[in-house]
N, C-alpha and C positions, 0 to 999 in steps of 0.2 A: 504493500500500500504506500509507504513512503519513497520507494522509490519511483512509483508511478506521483506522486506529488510532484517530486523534484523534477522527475520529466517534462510535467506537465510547467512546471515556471523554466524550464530551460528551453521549449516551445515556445514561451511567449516570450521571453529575452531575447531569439534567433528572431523574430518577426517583426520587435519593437525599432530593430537599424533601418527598418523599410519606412518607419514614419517620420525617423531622426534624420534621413538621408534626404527626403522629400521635403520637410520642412527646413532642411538647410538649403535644397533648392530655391524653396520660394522666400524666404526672408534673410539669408546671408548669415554668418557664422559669428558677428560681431558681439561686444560684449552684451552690446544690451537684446539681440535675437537672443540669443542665450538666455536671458533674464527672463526675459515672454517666456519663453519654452519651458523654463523650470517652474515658474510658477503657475502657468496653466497648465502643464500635466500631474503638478502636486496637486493644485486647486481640482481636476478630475478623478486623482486618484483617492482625495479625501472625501468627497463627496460619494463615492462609490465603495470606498469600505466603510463610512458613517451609515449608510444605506443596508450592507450587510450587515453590521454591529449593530441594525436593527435602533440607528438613532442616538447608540450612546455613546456620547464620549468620555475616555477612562483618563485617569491624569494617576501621577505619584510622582512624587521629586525625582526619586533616581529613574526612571521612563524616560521624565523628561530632561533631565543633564544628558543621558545618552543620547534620546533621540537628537537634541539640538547641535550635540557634537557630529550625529552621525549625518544632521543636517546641512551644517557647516563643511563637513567632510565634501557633499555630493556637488556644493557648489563649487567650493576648489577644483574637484574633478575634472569639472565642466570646463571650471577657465583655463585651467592647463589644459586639458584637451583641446581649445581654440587655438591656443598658442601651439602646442605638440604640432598639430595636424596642418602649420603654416610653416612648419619647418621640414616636417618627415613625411614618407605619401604614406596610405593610409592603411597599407599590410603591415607595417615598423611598427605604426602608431599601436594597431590592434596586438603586435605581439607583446608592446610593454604593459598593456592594459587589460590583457588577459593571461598572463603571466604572475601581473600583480595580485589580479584576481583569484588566481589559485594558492600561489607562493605565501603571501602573508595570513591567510586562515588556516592556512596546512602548517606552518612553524608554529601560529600561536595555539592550535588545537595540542599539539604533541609538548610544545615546549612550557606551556600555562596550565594547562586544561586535562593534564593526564591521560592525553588520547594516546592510545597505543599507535606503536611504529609495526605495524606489520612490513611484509613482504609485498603481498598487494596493493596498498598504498603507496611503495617505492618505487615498484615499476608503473603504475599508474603516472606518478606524477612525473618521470622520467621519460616516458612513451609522451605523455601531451606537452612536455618543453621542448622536444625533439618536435614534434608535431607541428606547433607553434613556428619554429623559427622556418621549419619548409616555407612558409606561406610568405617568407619576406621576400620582396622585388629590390630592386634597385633604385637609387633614388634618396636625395643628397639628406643626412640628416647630421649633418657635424656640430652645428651650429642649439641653441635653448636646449642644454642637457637637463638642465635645473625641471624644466618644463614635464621632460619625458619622466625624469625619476618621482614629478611631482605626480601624473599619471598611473605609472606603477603604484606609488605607495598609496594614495588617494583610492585606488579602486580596491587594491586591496584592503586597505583600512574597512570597509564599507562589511565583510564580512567577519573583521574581525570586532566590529561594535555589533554587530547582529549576535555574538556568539556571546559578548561579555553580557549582554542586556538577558540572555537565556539562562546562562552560568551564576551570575551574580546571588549574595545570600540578602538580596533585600524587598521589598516590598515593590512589585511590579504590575503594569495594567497587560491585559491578554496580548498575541500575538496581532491582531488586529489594530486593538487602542497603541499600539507602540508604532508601528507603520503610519497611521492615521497624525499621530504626534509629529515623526519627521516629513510628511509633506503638509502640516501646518506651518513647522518651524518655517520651511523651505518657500513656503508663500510669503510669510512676513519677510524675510532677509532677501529675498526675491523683491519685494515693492520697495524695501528700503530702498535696495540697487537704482531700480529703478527711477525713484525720487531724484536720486544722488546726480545718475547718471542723465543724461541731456542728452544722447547722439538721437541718430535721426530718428524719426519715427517709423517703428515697424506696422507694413499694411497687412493686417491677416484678413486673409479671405476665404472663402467655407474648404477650400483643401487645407491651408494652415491648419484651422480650425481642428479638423478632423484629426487630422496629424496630432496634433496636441492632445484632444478627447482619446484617437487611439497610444499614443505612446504612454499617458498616463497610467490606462485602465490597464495593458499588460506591463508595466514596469513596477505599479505599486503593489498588482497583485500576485505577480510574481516573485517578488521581496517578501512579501508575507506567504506565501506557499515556504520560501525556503527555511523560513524562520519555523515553521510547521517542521519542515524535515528537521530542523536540528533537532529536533525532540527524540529521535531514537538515530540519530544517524550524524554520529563525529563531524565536526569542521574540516580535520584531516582528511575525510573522505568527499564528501559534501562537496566541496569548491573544486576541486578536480575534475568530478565529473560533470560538473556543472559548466565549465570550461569545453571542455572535450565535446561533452553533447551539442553545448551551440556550435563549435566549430563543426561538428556532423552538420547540424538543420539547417545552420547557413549555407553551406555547401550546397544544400540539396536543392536549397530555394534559387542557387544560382544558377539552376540546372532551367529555371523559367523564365529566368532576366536574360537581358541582351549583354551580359556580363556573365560567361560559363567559366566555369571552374578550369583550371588548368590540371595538368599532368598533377603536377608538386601539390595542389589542393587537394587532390585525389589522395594519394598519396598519406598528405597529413591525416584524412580520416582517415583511413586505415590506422594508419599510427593512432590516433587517438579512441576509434573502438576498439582497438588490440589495447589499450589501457582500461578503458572501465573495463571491460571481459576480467581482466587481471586484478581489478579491486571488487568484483564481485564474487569472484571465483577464486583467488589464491586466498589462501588463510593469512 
């Protein structure tokens, strides 16, 4: 059952670059599109799991320190990834950010959290670093390293507040009210920006729109599905596969765009379901 969960948010993660890609299309990648974007996909994704929580919203202090860290966390992401992606093309960018994404919940699952170091685990996460760097092209990135490492650590960060807010011995609101809490934070500090910031005015219009309504509903609830699996199922394992399988659904989906996979993308999924095989299946 839970790993049919994590599937099912590693689905919607693989599907959510189709609304992020589009809406960089039509409104450009500046800091303040960026601003719009986070806050109206928080702003849909709050409204849509206050919806399922059935109306309620949960609060406790330490929820909310975490969440607003984990808030603060998502918007740094964002802006190093504008900067990352104006310096490096966009195979580089996805290997430092999905790298991070595995690498920092898998050291602090094992090295905080007393997850075991199995066998499975090590070749897993060795099969999807190998996997990863296939997919890099050519294409200058010498230059804003500060940027890249700010992307690695930043997306990684992101599952390792999801683990500490699970872990923690203190008083917490459901999986739900916690999700619901960071794309509150991520509204307010989103309009602050906005106030702050002057550039031009972004025109949204009903494909924006859309973009934003779908990138929120699978981003937020796919963040909370995973927070779901951590309930029987390690950080150490967790983020790994959760890597591996978008880099499979991506693939697949590129098999319907006017952008197909190459040889070496091939390849990488291989390499990457030859890794969860090996954390499902080796002791």
């Amino acid at each position: 059952m839970y790993y049919g969960i994590i599937m099912a948010a590693v689905t919607m993660f693989a599907f959510q670059f189709l609304f992020n890609r589009q809406y960089e299309k039509l409104c450009g990648n500046t800091l303040r599109a960026a601003a719009v974007f986070s806050l109206g996909t928080s702003l849909a994704g709050f409204i849509i799991l206050l919806s399922l929580n059935r109306f309620r919203v949960e609060f406790t202090l330490f929820s909310f320190l975490i969440a607003l860290a984990a808030a603060v966390n998502n918007l740094l992401y964002s802006y190093c990834s504008i900067k990352a992606l104006g310096k490096i093309n966009l195979s580089l960018y996805s290997v430092f950010a999905m790298l991070g994404g595995m690498t920092l919940p898998f050291i602090a699952g094992v090295a905080f959290f007393d997850e075991a170091l199995t066998a499975g685990k090590i070749v897993c996460f060795a099969l999807i670093a190998v996997s990863l760097f296939l997919t890099v092209e050519k294409g200058e990135g010498g230059k804003g390293k500060l940027y890249y490492l700010g992307v690695f650590l930043m997306n990684g960060m992101s599952g390792v507040y999801s683990k500490i807010f699970k872990s923690a011995p203190y008083p917490t609101t459901g999986d739900r009210g916690y999700t619901m809490l960071i794309a509150a934070c991520v509204v307010a500090i989103s309009g602050v920006i906005l106030l702050i910031d002057r550039g031009d005015r972004i025109r949204l219009n009903k494909k924006a729109l859309g973009c934003i309504g779908g990138y929120g509903a699978l981003c937020n609830i796919a963040n909370y599905l995973l927070l779901i699996g951590l309930d029987k199922i390690p950080a150490s394992a967790q983020y790994p596969m959760v890597t591996g399988g978008v880099m499979i659904i991506s693939t697949v989906i590129c098999f319907f765009t006017d952008q197909k996979p190459t040889k070496k993308n091939v390849a990488s999924v291989a390499l990457s379901f030859t890794g969860i095989l090996a954390l499902v299946l080796l002791p």
